[in-house]
C-alpha positions in Angstrom: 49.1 -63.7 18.5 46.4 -66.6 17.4 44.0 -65.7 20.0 44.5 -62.0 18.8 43.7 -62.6 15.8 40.6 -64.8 16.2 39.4 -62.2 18.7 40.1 -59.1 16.1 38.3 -61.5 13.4 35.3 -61.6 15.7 34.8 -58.4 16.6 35.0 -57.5 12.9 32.2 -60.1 11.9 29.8 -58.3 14.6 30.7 -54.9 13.4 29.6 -56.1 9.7 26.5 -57.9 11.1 25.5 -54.7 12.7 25.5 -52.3 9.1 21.6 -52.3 8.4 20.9 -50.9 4.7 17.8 -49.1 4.1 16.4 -48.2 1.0 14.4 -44.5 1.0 15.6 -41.5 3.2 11.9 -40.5 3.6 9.8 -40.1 7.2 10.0 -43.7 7.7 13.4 -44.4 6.9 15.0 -41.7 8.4 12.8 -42.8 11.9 14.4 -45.7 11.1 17.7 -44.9 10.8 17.5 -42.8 14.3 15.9 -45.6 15.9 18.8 -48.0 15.4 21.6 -45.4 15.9 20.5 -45.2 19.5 20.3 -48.9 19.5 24.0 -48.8 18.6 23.7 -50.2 14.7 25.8 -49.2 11.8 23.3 -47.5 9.4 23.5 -46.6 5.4 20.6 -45.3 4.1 20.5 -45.2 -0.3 18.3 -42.7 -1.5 16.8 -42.1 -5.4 17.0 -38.3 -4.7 19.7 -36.3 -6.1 19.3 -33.5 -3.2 17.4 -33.6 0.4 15.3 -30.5 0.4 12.2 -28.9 2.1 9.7 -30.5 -0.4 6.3 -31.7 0.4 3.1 -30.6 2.1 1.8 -31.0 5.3 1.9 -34.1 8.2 -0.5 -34.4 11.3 1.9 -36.2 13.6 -1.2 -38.0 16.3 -0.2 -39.5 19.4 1.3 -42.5 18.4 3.4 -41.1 16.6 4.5 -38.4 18.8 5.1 -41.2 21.2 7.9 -42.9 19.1 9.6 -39.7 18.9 9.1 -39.0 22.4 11.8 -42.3 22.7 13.7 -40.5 20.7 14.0 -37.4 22.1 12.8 -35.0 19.3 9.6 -34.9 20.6 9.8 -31.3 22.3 12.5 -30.2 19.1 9.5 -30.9 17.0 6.6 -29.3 18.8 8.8 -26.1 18.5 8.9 -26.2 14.8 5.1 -27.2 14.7 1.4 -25.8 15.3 -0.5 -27.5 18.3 -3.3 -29.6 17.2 -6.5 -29.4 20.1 -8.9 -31.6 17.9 -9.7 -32.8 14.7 -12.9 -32.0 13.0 -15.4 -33.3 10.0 -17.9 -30.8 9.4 -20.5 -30.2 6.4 -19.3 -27.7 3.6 -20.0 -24.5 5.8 -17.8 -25.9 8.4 -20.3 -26.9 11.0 -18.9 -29.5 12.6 -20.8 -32.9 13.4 -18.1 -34.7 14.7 -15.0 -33.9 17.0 -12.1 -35.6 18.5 -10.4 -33.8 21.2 -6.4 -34.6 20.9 -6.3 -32.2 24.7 -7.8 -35.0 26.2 -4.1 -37.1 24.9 -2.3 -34.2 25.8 -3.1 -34.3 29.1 -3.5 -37.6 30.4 -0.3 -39.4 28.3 1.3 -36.1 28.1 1.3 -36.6 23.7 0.8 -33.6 22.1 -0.6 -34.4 18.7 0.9 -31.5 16.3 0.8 -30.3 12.4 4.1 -29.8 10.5 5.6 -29.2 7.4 7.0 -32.6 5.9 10.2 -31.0 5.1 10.7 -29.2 8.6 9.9 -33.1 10.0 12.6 -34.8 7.5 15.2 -31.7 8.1 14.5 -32.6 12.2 15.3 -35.9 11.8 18.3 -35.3 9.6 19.8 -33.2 12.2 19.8 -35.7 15.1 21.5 -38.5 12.8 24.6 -39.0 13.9 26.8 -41.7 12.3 23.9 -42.6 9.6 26.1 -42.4 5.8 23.2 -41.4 3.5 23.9 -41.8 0.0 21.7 -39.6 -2.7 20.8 -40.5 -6.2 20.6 -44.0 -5.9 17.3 -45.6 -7.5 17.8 -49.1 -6.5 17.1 -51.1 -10.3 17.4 -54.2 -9.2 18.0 -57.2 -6.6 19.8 -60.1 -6.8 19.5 -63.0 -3.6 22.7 -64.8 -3.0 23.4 -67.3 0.0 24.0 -65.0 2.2 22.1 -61.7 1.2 21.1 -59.5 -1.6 23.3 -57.4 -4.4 22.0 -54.6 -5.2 22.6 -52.9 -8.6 21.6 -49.0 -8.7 20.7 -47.3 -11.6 23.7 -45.1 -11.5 26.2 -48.5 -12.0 27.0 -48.7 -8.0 26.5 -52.4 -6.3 26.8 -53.2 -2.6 25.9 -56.3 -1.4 23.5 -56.5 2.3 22.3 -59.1 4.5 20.2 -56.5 6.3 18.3 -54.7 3.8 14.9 -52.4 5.3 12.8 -51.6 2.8 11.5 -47.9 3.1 10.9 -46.7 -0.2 7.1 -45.8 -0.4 4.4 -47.5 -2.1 5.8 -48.8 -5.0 8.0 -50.5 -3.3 11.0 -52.0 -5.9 12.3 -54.3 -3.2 8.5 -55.5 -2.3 8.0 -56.0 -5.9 11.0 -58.2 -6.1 9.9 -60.4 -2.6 6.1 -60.5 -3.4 5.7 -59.6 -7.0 2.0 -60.3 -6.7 1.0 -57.7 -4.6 -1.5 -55.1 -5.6 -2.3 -51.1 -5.7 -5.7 -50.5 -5.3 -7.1 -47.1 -6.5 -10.1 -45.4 -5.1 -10.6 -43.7 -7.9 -10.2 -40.3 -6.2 -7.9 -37.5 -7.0 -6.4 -35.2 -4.4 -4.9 -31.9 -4.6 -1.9 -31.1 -2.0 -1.0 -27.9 -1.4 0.7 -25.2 0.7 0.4 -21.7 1.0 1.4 -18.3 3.0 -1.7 -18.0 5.3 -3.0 -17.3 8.6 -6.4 -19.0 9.6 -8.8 -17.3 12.1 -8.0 -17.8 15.4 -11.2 -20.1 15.7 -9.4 -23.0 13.2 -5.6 -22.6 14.2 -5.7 -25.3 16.7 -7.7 -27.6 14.5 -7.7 -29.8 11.4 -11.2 -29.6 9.6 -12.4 -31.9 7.1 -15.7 -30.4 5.3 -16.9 -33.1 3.1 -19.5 -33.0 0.4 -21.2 -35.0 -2.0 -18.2 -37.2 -3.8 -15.4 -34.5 -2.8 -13.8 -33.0 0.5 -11.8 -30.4 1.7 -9.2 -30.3 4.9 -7.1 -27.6 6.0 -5.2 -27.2 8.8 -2.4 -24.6 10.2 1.2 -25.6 10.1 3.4 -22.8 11.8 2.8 -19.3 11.8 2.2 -17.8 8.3 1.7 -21.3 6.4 -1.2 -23.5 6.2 -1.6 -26.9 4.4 -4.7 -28.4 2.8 -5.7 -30.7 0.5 -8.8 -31.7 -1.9 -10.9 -34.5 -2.8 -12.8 -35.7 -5.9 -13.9 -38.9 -7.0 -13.8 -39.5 -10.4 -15.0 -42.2 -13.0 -12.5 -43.5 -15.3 -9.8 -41.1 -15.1 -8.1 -38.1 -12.8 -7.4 -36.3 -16.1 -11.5 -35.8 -15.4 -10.6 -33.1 -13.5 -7.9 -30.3 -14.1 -6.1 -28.4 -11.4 -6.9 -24.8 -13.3 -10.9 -25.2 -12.5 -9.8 -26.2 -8.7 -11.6 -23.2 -7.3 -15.1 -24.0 -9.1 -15.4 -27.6 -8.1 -16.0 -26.5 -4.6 -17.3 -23.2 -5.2 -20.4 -24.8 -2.9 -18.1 -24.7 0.2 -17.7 -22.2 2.8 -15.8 -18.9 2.1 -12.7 -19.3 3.1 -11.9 -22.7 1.0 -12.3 -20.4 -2.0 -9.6 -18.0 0.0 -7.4 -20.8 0.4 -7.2 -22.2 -2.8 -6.6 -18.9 -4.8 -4.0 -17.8 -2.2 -2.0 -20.6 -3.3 0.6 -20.5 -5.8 0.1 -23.2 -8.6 3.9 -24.3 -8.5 2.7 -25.5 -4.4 -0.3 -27.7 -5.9 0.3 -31.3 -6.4 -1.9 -34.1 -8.1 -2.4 -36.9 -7.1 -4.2 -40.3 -7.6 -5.5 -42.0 -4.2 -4.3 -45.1 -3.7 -3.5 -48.0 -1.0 -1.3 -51.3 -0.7 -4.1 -54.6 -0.7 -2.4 -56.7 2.8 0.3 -58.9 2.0 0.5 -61.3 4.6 4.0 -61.6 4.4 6.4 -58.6 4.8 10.0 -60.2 4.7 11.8 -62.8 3.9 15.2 -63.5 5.7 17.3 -60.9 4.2 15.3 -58.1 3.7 11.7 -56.7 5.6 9.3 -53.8 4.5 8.6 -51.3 6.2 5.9 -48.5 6.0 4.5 -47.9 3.2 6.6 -50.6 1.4 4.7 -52.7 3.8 0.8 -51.4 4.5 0.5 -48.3 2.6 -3.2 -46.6 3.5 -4.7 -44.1 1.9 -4.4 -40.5 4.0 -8.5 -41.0 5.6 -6.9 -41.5 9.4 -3.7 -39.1 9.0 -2.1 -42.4 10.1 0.0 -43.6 7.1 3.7 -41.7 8.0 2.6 -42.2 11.8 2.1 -45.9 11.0 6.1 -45.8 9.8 7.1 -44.1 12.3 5.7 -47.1 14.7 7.1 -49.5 12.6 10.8 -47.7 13.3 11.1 -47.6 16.8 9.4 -51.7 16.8 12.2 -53.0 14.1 14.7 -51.3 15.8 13.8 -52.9 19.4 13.1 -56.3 17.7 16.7 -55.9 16.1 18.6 -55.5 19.3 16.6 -58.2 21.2 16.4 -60.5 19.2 19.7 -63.3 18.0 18.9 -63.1 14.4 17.8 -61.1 11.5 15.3 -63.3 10.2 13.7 -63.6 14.2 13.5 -60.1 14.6 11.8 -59.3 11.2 9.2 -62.4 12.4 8.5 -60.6 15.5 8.3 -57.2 14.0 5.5 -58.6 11.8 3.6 -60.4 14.5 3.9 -56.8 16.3 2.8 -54.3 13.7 1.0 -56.1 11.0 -2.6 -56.2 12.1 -2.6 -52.9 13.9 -1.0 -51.7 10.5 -3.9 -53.5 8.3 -6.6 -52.6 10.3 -5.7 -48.4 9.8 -5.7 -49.8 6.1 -8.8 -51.3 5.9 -10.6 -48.6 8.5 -9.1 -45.9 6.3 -10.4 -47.8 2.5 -13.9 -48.1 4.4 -13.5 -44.1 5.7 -12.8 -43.2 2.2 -16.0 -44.4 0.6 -18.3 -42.8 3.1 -16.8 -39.6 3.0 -17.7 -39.6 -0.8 -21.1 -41.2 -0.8 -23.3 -38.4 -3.2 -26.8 -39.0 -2.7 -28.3 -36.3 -0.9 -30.1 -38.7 1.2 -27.1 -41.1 2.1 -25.1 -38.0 3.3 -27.8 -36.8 5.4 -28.4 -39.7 7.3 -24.1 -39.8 7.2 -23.6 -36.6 9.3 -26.5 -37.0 11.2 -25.3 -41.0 12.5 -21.9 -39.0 13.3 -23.3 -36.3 14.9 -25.1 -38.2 17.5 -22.0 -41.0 17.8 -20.3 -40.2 21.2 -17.0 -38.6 21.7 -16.0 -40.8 24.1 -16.4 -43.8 21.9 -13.8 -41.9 19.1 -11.2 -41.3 22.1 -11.5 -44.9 23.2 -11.0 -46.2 19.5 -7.9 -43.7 19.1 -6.3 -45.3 22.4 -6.4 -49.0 21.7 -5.5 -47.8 18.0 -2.5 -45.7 19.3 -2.3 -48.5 21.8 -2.3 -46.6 24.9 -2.9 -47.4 28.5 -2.8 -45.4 31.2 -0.2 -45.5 33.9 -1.9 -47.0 37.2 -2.1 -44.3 40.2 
């Protein structure tokens, strides 16, 4: 009877020590979630939310990304739901393009289709392959309170748990980041962006292909997402303040661009337009403490210049989740998670600050000499960057 009891006792403790709690039931956290059900963890998941639905605009999902879910298993579930993305384009404001990256040439040799979805279509994916995840709506976390052996956490809607596994997923202002590293920073590059998504069909010439025209301090991407609906978004820098700019005179501040921009922007109902400011996390150089970790954009959030910001989470899933099961304890894994993700994660957010600028440099001169410096930079030299990015390698014959 003693020995049953100790044994039932024990198995109980590991059962508790395996209930992870993440905060934020967005891309990352429901990767997140999936990730560590196959690994065979106990997961809640407590989201500000009231209701899960369809909201949002467009995702490129590159290689790396496509990769993790490949793991998963959601890969071909996703390209089914999804446009087929051959290569991704800059290109002046007529649409000539002077510099290409072929995603084919991933396609073929690591068998990684890079694709374009709708963000809710992504989120409603991953929601259908969770199995024993409890996800918990409209609960902002307020605040966090450490104790010996973990955190309390007090929601805004009077509900308190208490975790010794907490995974931060909840976006760039991160509350539990603010509470483990109050001194971190937002940096703004004072440039406002314009998100939207709309009923159309692109030529058959740009259906395959996301093309970023940029200007002189402005830019504009758009890119198919399935069938009849297309996503794209805008650029401007401003001075002091978005309020600069207004979302009713859209159409005018890019009246210089090709054609079809003009089509795109008018085709698009105002209530599918969102604002906002671009802005990025400055690197922490710490991401956890022994209780709780960031993940992310809790963690590294970039600004969107590499279309690597959810794919960067959705890395940082599938590598918490392995460090979790390998590892003895909570505090190791989260140590060897960092060591793992954080420089490839700061390096997209520094590459990405830097990509930013120069796509917004003005003087006629300067962006002369900028397309024509792309133009003549070799393909080759892109893919290889993308590969050690994506951290590829090529399975020997």
């Amino acid at each position: 009877m003693y020995y049953f009891c100790i044994s039932t006792l024990v198995l109980f403790t590991c059962c508790i020590m395996k209930t992870i709690t993440i905060i934020g039931a967005g891309i990352g956290g429901l990767t997140t979630a999936l990730a560590l059900e196959q690994k065979g963890f106990q997961v809640v998941i407590y989201e500000q939310a009231k209701t899960i639905k369809p909201m949002g605009a467009g995702i490129m999902l590159a290689s790396n990304a496509m990769k993790v879910y490949q793991n998963l298993g959601i890969d071909v579930q996703l390209i089914l739901n999804a446009n087929p993305l051959y290569s991704m384009n800059i290109t002046d404001k007529n649409l000539n393009a002077f510099s290409k990256i072929d995603l084919q040439y991933f396609k073929h040799t690591y068998n990684l289709q890079s694709i374009s979805i709708h963000r809710g279509k992504l989120q409603e994916i991953l929601l259908q392959n969770l199995k024993t995840t409890e996800i918990h709506l409209h609960h902002t976390l307020d605040s966090l309170t450490k104790e010996i052996d973990g955190y309390t956490l007090q929601f805004q809607n009077g509900q308190q748990i208490k975790s010794s596994i907490i995974l931060a997923a909840d976006g760039i202002y991160s509350n539990v980041r603010n509470v483990l590293f109050p001194n971190s920073k937002l940096r703004s590059m004072k440039q406002v962006c314009w998100r939207g998504v709309a009923n159309f069909t692109l030529p058959k010439t740009y259906q395959n292909e996301l093309n970023e025209a940029w200007g002189n301090g402005d830019r504009f991407a758009f890119v198919q997402l399935h069938e009849n609906q297309m996503y794209w978004y805008a650029v401007k820098s401003f001075t002091q303040h978005k309020d600069e700019f207004s979302t009713e005179d859209l159409s005018s501040y890019f009246s210089s661009y090709a054609s079809i921009v003009q089509e795109i922007i008018t085709t698009t109902p105002s209530q599918n337009i969102h604002e906002t400011v671009i802005e990025d996390l400055q690197p922490i150089s710490s991401w956890h403490d022994e209780f709780a970790c960031l993940i992310g954009d809790a963690a590294h959030a970039t600004t969107p210049n590499m279309g690597q910001g959810a794919c960067q989470a959705i890395e940082d899933a599938l590598v918490i989740a392995n460090c979790l099961k390998e590892c003895d304890t909570t505090e190791e894994a989260f140590r060897k998670y960092q060591k793992q993700r954080k420089a490839t994660a700061h390096k997209v957010v520094k590459q990405s600050w830097h990509i930013g600028k120069i796509s917004h440099w003005k003087h006629p001169v300067a962006t002369f000499l900028r397309n024509g410096l792309l133009q003549i930079f070799p393909q080759k030299l892109n893919r290889i960057q993308l590969e050690k990015l994506f951290q590829l390698q090529k399975t020997p014959a």
